[in-house]
matplotlib code that plots the C-alpha trace (Angstrom):
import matplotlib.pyplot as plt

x = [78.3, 81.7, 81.9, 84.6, 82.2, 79.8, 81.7, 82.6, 79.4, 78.4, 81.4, 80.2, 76.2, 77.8, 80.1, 76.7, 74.7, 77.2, 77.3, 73.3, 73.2, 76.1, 74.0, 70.6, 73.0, 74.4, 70.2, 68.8, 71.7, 71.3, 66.9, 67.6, 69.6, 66.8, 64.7, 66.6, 66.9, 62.9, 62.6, 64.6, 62.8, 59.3, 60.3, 61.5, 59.0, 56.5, 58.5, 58.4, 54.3, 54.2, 56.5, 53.5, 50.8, 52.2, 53.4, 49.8, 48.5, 46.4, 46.5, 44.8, 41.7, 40.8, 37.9, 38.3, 36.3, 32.9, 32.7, 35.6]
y = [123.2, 123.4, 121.6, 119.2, 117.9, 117.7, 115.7, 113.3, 112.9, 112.1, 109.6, 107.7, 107.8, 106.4, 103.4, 102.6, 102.6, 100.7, 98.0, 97.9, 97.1, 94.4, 92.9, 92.6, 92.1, 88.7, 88.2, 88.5, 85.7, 83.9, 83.7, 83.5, 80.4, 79.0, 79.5, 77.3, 74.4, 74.8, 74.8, 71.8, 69.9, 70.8, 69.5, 66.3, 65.7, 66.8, 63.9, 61.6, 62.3, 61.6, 58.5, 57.1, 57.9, 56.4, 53.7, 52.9, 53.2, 56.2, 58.4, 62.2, 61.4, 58.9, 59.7, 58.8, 56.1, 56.4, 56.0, 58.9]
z = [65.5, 63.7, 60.5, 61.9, 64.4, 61.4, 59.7, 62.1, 62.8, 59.0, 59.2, 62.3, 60.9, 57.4, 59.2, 60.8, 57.8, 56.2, 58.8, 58.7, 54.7, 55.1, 57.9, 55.4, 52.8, 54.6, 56.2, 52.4, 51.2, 53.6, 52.5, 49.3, 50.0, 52.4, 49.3, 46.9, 49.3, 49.7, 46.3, 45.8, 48.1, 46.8, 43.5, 44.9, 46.7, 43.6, 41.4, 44.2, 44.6, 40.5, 41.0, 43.4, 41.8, 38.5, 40.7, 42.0, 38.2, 38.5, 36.7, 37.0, 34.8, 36.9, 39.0, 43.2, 44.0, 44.8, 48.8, 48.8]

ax = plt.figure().add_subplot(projection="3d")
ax.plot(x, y, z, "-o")
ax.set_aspect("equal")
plt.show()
């Protein structure tokens, strides 16, 4: 094999390579965004759980009723 043809051959493996880490590049941003919106929600809906129970008067001492 000539070392032109080796070369162009390295070239075309490389631009393919390149295109598969820009495509997990954009896939692991794209996660990592998913991520902070789940994030976001779990700690609304944490405070919104605490905002309830505080609501209710209970607090986390207090033991469940006895015919739970």
């Amino acid at each position: 094999m000539s070392l032109e043809l080796r070369v162009m051959e390295l070239e075309t493996r490389l631009a393919f390579q390149d295109d598969t880490i820009q495509a997990l590049n954009d896939e692991l941003v794209a996660q990592q965004r998913n991520i902070e919106r789940l994030q976001l929600q779990i700690a609304a809906l944490a405070k919104r759980q605490e905002d309830m129970q505080s609501g209710f008067g209970m607090s986390e001492e207090e033991a469940p009723p006895p015919h739970y």
